[in-house]
C-alpha positions in Angstrom: 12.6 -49.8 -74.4 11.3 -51.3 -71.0 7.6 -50.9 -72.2 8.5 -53.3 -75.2 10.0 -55.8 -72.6 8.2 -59.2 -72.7 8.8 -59.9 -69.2 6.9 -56.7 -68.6 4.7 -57.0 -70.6 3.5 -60.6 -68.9 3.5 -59.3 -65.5 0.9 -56.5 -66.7 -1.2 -59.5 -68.0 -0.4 -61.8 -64.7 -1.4 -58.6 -62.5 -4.8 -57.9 -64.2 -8.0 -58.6 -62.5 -10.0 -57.5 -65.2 -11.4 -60.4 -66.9 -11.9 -58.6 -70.5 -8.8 -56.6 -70.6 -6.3 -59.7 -69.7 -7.8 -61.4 -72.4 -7.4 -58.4 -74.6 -3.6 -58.2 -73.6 -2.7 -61.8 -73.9 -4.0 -61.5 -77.7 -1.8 -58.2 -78.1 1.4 -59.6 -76.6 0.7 -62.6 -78.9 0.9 -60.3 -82.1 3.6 -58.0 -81.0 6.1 -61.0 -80.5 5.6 -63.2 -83.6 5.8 -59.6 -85.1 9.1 -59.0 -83.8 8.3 -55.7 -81.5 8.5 -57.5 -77.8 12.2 -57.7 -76.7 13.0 -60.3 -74.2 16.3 -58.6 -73.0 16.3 -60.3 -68.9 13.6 -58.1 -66.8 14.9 -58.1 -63.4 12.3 -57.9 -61.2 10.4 -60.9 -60.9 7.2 -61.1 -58.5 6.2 -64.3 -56.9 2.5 -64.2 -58.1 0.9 -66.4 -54.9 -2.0 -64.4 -55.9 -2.4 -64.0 -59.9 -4.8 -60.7 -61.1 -8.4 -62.3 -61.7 -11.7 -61.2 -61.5 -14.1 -60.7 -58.3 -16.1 -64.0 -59.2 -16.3 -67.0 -59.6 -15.9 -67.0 -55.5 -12.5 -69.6 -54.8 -13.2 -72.6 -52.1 -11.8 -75.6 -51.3 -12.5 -78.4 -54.0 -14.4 -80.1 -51.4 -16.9 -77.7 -51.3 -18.0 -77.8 -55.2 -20.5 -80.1 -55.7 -20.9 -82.7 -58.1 -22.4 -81.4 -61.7 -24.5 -83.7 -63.0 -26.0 -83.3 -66.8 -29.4 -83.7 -66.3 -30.4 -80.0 -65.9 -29.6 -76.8 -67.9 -27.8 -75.6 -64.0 -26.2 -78.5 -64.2 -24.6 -78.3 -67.6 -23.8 -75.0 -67.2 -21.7 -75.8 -64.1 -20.0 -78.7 -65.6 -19.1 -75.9 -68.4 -18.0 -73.4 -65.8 -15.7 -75.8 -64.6 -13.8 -76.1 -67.9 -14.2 -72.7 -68.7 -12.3 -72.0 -64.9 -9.5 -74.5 -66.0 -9.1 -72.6 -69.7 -9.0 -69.2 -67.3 -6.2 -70.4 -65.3 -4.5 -72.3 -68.0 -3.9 -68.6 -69.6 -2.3 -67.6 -66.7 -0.1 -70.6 -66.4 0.6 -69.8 -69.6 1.8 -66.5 -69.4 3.9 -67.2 -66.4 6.1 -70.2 -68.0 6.8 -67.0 -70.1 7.2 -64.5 -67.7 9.1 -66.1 -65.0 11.6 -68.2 -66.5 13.8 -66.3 -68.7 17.1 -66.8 -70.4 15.5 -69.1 -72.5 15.6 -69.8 -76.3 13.2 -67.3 -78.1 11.4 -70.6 -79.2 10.1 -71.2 -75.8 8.7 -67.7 -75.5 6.7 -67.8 -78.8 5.8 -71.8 -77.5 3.7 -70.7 -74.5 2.4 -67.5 -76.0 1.0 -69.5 -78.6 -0.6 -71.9 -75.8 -1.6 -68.8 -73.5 -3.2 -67.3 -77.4 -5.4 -71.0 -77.5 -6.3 -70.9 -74.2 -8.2 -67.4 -74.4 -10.2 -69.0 -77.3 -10.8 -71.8 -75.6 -12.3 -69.6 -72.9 -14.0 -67.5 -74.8 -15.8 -70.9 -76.7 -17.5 -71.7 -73.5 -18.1 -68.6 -71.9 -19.9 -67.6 -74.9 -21.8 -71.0 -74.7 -22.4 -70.1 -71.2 -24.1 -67.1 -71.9 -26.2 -68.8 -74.7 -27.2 -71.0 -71.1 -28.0 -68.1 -69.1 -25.1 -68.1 -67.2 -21.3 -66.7 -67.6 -18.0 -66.7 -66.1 -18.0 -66.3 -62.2 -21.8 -67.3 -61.5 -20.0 -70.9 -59.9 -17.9 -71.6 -57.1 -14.3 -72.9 -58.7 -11.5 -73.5 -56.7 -7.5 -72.6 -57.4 -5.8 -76.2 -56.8 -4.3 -75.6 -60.7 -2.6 -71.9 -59.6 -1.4 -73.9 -56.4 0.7 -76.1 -58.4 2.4 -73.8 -60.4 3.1 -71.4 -57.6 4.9 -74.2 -55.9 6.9 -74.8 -59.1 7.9 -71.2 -59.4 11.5 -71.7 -58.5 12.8 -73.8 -61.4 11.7 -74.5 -64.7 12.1 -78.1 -65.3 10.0 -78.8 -62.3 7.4 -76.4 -64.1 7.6 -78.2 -67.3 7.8 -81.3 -65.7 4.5 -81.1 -63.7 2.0 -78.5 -64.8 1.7 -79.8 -68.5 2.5 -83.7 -67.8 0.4 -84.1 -64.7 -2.5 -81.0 -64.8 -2.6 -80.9 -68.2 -2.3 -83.6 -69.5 -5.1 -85.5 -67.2 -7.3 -83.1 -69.3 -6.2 -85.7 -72.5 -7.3 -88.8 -69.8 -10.5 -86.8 -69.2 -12.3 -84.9 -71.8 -12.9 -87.7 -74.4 -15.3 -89.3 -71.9 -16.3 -86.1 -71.0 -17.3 -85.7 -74.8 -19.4 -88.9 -75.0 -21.6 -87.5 -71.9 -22.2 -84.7 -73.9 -23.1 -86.8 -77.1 -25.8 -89.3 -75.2 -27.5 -85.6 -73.6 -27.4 -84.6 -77.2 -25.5 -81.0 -76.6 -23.6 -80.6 -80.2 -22.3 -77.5 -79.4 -20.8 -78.8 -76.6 -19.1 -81.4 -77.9 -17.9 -79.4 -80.9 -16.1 -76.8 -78.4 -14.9 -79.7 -76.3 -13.6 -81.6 -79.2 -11.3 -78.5 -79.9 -10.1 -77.6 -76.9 -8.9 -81.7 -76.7 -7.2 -81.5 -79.7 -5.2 -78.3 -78.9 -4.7 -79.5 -75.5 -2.7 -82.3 -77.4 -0.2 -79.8 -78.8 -0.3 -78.0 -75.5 1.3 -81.0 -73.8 3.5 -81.5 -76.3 4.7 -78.5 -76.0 5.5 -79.2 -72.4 6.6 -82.6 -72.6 9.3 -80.8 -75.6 11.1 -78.4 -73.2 10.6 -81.0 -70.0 13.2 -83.7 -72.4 15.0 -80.4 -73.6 15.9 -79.4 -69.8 16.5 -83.1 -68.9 18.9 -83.5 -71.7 20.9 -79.9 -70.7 21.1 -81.2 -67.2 22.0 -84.8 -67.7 18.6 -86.5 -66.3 16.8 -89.4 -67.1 13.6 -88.0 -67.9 11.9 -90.9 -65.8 13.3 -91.2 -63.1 13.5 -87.3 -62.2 10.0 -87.3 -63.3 9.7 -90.0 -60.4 11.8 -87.5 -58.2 8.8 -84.9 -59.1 6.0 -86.8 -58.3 7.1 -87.9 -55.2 8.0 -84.6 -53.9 5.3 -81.8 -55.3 2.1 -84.3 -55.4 0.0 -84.8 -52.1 -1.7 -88.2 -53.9 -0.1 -90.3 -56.7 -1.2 -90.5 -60.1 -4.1 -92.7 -61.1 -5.9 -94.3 -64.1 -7.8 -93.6 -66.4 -5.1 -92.8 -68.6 -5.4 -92.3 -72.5 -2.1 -94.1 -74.0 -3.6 -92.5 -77.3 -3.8 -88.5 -76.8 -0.6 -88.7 -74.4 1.6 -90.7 -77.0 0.0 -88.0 -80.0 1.2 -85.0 -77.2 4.4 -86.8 -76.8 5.3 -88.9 -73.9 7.6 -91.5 -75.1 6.8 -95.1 -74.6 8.8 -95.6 -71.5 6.4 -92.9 -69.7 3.8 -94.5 -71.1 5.1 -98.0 -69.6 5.5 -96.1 -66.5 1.8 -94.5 -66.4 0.8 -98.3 -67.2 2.4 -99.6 -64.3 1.0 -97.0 -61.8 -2.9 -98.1 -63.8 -2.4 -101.6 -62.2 
């Protein structure tokens, strides 16, 4: 039946603006298709999503216009937090929409980014709950939707998706958060860097994840990885990619060594 449809089912969750109850769904599609009761028969009518379903606040504005966070003050960390916490939000929806827009794939790939769009949410939920222990929650920052941009502009074929949103978005989050982690252990903020710490090493499998169906497509297609990789860069990325890199979490996530030669060259 039509209401068991996965496709459906995703673009319910992609359309919601309710904070609470899009989290609530993306658990319940989670269950219902490692359970076997989704169907992913193809669903037809598939919506563009410029705009995806989120809440009222935080307010979106141009990344120039959110200020620097510095750790020094209880705002300050809080807004740092906020920032992740806005990444983890949007990550569920890319999520959800590798799903949800690209069908006539294996069943693997389905139960792949539900699994990753399942993580995310907790990952949310870890810092907005240590947000709230701050005084502070979800949509009391400015954010802005560069993330969303990105896959919206890779809407039209999946490779491209898989290609850019978890081997250049996500993944800088591998190059990132570990120094992100030791700020957070010379303030002295455990719980910070406990949350952090799991939200890296998920992120790993996240990526990996990505970097699997990215070879997977290449393969079907007869492309060399790299060099269409190259192709993707060039074309989809307003400024090229720069170090730091982490050789270490992006060989664990799975970027083979000639990527990582490649990343190497671009670092100096």
């Amino acid at each position: 039946m039509l209401h068991n449809n996965l496709f459906l089912q995703l673009e319910n969750v992609l359309s919601e603006q309710d904070l609470t109850k899009k989290l609530d769904k993306v658990k319940d599609i989670y269950i219902k298709l490692n359970d076997g009761s989704l169907d992913i028969s193809e669903y037809k009518d598939i919506k563009d999503f410029k705009d995806v379903g989120r809440p009222e606040y935080p307010k979106l504005v141009s990344p120039k216009e959110v200020k620097p966070r510095k750790l020094n003050t209880k705002e300050g960390i809080s807004a740092f937090l906020h920032a992740i916490a806005h990444i983890e939000f949007n990550a569920i929806n890319l999520a959800c929409d590798a799903a949800y827009r690209f069908q006539n794939m294996p069943f693997s790939y389905y139960k792949d980014w539900l699994q990753v769009a399942f993580e995310e949410v907790k990952h949310f939920g870890l810092l907005n709950d240590y947000l709230k222990d701050l005084g502070y929650t979800y949509g009391d920052f400015v954010a802005h939707n560069s993330l969303w941009e990105l896959a919206y502009n890779t809407r039209e074929d999946v490779l491209t998706r898989m290609g850019l949103v978890p081997r250049v978005m996500e993944a800088r989050g591998l190059d990132v958060t570990p120094s992100i982690i030791k700020k957070f252990e010379q303030i002295g903020d455990e719980r910070a860097v406990e949350i952090l710490s799991i939200i890296l090493r998920e992120e790993v499998g996240h990526v990996k994840i990505g970097n699997y169906w990215y070879h997977h497509l290449c393969q079907n297609r007869n492309l060399d990885p790299i060099e269409t990789f190259k192709n993707l860069l060039d074309k989809y990325l307003t400024s090229p990619l720069r170090p730091p890199f982490s050789y270490e979490h992006r060989k664990l996530a799975g970027f083979s060594e000639q990527e990582l030669n490649f990343l190497e060259e671009l670092a100096s």
